[in-house]
Wavefront OBJ file of the C-alpha trace (Angstrom):
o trace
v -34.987 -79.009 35.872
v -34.824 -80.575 32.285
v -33.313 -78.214 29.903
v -36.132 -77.200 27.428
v -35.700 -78.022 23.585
v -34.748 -75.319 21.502
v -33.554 -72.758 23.606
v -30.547 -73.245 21.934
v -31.972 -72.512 18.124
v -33.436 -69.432 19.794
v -30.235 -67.960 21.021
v -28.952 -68.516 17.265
v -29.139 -65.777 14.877
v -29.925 -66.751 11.027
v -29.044 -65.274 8.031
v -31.957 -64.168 5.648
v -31.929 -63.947 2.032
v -32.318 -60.816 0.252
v -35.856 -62.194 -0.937
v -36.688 -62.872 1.838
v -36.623 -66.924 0.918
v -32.615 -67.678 2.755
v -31.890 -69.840 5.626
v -33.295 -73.603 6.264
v -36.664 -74.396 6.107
v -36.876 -75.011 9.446
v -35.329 -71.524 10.408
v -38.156 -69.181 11.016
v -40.081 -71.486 13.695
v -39.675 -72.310 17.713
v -39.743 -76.207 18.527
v -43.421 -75.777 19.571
v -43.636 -75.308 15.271
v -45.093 -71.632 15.777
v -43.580 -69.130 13.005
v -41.263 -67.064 14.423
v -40.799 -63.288 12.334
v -37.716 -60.933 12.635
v -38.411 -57.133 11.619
v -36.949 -56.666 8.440
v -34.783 -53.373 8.008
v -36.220 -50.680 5.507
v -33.677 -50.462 2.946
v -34.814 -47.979 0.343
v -35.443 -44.075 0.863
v -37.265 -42.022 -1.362
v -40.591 -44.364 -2.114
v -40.934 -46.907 0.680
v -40.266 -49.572 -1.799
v -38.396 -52.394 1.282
v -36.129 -55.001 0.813
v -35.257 -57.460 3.064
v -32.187 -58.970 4.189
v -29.188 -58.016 6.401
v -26.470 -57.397 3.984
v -27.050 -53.793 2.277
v -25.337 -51.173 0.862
v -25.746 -47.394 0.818
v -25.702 -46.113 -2.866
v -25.989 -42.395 -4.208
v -28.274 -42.845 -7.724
v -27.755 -40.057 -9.976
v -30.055 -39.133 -13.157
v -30.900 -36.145 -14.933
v -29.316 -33.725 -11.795
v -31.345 -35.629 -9.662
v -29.958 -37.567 -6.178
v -31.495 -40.545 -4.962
v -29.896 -42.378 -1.534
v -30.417 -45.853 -1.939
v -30.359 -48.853 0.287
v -30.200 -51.748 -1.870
v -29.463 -55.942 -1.224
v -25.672 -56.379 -1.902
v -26.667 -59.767 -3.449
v -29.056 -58.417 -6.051
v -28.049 -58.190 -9.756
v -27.604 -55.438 -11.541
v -31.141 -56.260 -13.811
v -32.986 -55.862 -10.000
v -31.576 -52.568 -9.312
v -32.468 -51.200 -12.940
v -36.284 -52.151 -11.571
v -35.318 -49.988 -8.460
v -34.319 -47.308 -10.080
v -37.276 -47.491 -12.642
v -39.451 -47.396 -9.541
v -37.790 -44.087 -8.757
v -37.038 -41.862 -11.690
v -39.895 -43.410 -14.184
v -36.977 -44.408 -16.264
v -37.855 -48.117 -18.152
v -34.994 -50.227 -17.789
v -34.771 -50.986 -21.327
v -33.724 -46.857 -21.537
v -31.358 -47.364 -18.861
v -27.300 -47.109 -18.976
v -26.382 -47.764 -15.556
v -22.831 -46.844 -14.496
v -20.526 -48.147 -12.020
v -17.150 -48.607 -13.122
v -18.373 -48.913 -16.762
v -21.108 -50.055 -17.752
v -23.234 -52.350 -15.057
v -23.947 -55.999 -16.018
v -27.384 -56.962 -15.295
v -26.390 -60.338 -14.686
v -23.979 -60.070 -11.692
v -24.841 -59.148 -8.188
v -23.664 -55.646 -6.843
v -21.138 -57.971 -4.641
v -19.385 -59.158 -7.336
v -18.783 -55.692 -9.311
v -17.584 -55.018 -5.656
v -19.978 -51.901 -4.903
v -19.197 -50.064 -1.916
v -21.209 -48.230 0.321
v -21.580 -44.881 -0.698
v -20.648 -45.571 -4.096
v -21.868 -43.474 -7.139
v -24.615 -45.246 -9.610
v -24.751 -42.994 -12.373
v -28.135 -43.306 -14.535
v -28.468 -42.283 -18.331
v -31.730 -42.106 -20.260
v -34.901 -40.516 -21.481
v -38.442 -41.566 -20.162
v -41.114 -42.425 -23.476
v -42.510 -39.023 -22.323
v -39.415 -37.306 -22.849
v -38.760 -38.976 -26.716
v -42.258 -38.161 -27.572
v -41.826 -34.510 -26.584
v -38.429 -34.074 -28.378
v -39.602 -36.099 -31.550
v -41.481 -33.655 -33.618
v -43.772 -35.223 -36.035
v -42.196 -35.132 -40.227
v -45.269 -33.167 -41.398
v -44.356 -30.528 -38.816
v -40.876 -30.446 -39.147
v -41.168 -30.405 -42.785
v -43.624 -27.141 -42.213
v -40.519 -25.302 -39.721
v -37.673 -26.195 -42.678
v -40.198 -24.536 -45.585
v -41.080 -21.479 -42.915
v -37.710 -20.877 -42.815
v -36.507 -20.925 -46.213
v -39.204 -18.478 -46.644
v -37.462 -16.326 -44.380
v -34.347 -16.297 -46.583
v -33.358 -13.361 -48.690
v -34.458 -13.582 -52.174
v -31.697 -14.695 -54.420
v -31.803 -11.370 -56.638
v -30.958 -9.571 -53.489
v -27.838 -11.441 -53.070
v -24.565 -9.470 -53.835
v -23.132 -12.026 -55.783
v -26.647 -11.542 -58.613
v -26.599 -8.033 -57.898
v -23.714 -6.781 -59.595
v -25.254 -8.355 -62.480
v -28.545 -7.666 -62.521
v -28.020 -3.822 -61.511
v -26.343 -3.405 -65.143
v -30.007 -3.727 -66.045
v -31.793 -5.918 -69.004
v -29.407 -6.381 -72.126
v -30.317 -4.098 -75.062
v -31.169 -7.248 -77.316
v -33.416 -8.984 -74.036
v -36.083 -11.153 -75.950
v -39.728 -9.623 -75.167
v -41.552 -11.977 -72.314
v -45.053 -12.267 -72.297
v -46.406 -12.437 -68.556
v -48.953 -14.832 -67.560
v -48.603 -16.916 -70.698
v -46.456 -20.575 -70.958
v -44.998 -21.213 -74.348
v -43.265 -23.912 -76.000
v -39.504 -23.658 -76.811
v -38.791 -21.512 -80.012
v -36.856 -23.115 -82.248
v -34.399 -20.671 -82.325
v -31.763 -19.984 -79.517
v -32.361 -17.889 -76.829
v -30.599 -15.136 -76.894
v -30.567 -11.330 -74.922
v -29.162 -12.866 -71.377
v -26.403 -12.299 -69.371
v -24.837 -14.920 -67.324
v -22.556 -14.981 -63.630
v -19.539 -12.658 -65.280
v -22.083 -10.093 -66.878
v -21.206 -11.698 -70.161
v -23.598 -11.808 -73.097
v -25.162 -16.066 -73.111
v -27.222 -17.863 -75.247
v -29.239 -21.555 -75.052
v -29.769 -23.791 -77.645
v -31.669 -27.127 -76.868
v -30.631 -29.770 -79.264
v -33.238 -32.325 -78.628
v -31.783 -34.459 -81.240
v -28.880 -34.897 -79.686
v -30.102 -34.496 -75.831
v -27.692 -31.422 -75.337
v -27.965 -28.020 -74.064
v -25.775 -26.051 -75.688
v -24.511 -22.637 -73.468
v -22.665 -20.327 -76.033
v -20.966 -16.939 -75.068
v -18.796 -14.746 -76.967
v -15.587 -16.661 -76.068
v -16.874 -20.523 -76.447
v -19.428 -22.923 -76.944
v -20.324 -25.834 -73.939
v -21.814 -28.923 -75.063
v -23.240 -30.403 -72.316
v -25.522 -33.624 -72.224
v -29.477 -33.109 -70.276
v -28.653 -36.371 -68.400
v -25.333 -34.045 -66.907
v -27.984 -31.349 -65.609
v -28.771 -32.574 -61.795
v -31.473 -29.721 -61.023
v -32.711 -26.172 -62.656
v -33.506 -23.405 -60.061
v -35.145 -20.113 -61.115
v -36.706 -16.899 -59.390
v -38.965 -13.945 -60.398
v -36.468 -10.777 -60.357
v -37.817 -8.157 -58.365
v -39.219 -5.195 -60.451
v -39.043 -7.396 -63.212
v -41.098 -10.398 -62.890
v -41.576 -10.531 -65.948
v -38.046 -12.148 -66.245
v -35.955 -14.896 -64.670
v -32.888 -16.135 -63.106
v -32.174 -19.412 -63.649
v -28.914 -21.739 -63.104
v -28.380 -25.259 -64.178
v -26.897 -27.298 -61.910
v -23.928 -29.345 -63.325
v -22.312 -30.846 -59.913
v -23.077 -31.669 -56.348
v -22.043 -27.977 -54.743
v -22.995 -24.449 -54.871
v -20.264 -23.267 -57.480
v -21.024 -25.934 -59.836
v -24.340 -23.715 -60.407
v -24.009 -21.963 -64.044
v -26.286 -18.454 -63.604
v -28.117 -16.875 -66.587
v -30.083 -13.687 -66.271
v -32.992 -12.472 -67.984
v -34.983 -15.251 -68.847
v -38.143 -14.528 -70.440
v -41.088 -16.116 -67.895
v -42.847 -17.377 -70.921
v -40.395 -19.862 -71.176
v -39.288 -21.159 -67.938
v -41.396 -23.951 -67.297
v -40.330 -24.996 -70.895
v -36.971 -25.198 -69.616
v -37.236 -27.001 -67.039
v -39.176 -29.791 -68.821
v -37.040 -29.859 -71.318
v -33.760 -30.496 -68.977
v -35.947 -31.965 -66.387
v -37.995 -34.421 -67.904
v -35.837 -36.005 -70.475
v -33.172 -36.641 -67.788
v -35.327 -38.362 -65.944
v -36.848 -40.180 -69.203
v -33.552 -41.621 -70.047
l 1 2 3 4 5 6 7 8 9 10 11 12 13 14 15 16 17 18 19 20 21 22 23 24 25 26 27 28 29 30 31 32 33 34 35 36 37 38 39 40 41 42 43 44 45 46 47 48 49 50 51 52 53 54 55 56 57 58 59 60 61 62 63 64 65 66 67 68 69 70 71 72 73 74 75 76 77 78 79 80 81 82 83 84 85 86 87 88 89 90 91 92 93 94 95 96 97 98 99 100 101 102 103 104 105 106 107 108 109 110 111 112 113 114 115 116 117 118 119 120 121 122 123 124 125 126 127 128 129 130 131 132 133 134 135 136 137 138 139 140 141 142 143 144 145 146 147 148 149 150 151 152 153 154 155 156 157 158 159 160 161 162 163 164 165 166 167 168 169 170 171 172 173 174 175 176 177 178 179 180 181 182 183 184 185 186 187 188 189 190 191 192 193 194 195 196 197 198 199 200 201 202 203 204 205 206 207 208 209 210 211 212 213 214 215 216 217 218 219 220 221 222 223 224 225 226 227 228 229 230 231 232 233 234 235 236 237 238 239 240 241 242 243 244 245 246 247 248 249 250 251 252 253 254 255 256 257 258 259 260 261 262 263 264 265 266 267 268 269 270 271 272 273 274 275 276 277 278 279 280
């Protein structure tokens, strides 16, 4: 008739730790010292992945239009559920922006940031597999930018050249010699039509580092280290001849257009202007 020890510690129901490490050290036994286990409740759909402990919450993770319903410890931080949801999306937490009422502190438990159940996790982020396939490589992205400029029209098909170049070659053009790369002459050249159709002519003062642009109407003075870039282009029919502009600003209408370059001296051009603005 002696009441037995520890029938009273049986009838008691103790509170477990999410980890699974909560509660006295003496809470899991019977007074005979045997080890005493309670079933733990699953607390994660979608992957198996259990947690124990008694306090959870039902959460609805969302990434990429993807749903995941989510048991989860109310006492774990938001750094442990980042691992959770790495375990189900793929996602590494360090590409993770987790969402709940801003962004989700890794530090505090889901209790304290007061997550309900049913609440909304919202997940941003791209797996490494995902950045690889969206970062091309430079050498082939360099490739798609030429390919396309390839596709471009030609610039003496352009209206704006057109209406200049269909007037046909001046009557004084200077002869060009295809095939053949010749030094400056030391006389202007002359025989070219620039952006208004009106009669041009370039004289390269080397002595004085200038490229002087002379129409009917005025002379421009300008100094090689004031030329950013020369662009030219075979005209079509006549590729024997050039186009060529000198660019003397950072946009498209700062480009000053002469027609009817002879080829023979193109490249001489452009190492002219070229070369001794970079030299000095």
């Amino acid at each position: 008739g002696a009441e037995e020890p520890g029938m009273e510690a049986e009838a008691q129901q103790l509170p477990l730790g999410c980890g699974g490490g909560g509660g006295s050290p003496a809470a899991g036994r019977s007074p005979e010292g045997e080890e005493r286990r309670e079933p733990l409740q699953a607390s994660v759909s979608n992957g198996g992945d259990a947690e124990s402990g008694r306090e959870l919450v039902e959460l609805k993770v969302i990434w990429n239009k993807n749903k995941y319903d989510v048991k989860f410890c109310l006492d774990s931080t938001g750094a442990e559920l980042k691992q959770k949801i790495h375990s189900l999306t793929g996602l590494p937490p360090a590409m993770q922006k987790v969402m709940f009422k801003g962004l989700l502190p890794e530090e505090k438990t889901l209790r304290e940031i007061k997550v309900t159940n049913g609440a909304k996790i919202m997940v941003v982020g791209s797996t490494i597999n995902d950045v690889l396939a969206v970062n091309t490589p430079k050498e082939a992205a360099q490739q798609e930018v030429k390919a396309e400029e390839n596709k471009k029209e030609p610039l003496c098909r352009q209206k704006q050249h057109r209406k200049v170049l269909d007037k046909g070659k001046p009557d004084d053009v200077m002869p060009s010699v295809k095939g053949v790369q010749e030094r400056l002459p030391t006389v202007p050249l002359s025989g070219m039509y620039n952006k208004s159709g009106g009669k041009v002519r370039l004289t390269f003062k080397l002595e004085q580092d200038q490229l002087w642009i002379g129409t009917k109407e005025r002379t421009e003075k300008l100094p090689m280290g004031s030329i950013k870039n020369v662009v030219s282009e075979p005209i079509e029919g006549h590729e024997d001849y050039h186009m060529m502009a000198f660019q003397l600003g950072p946009t498209e209408a700062s480009y000053y257009w002469v027609y009817w370059v002879p080829t023979q001296y193109v490249d001489a051009i452009k190492d002219t202007v070229l070369g001794k603005w970079q030299y000095f």
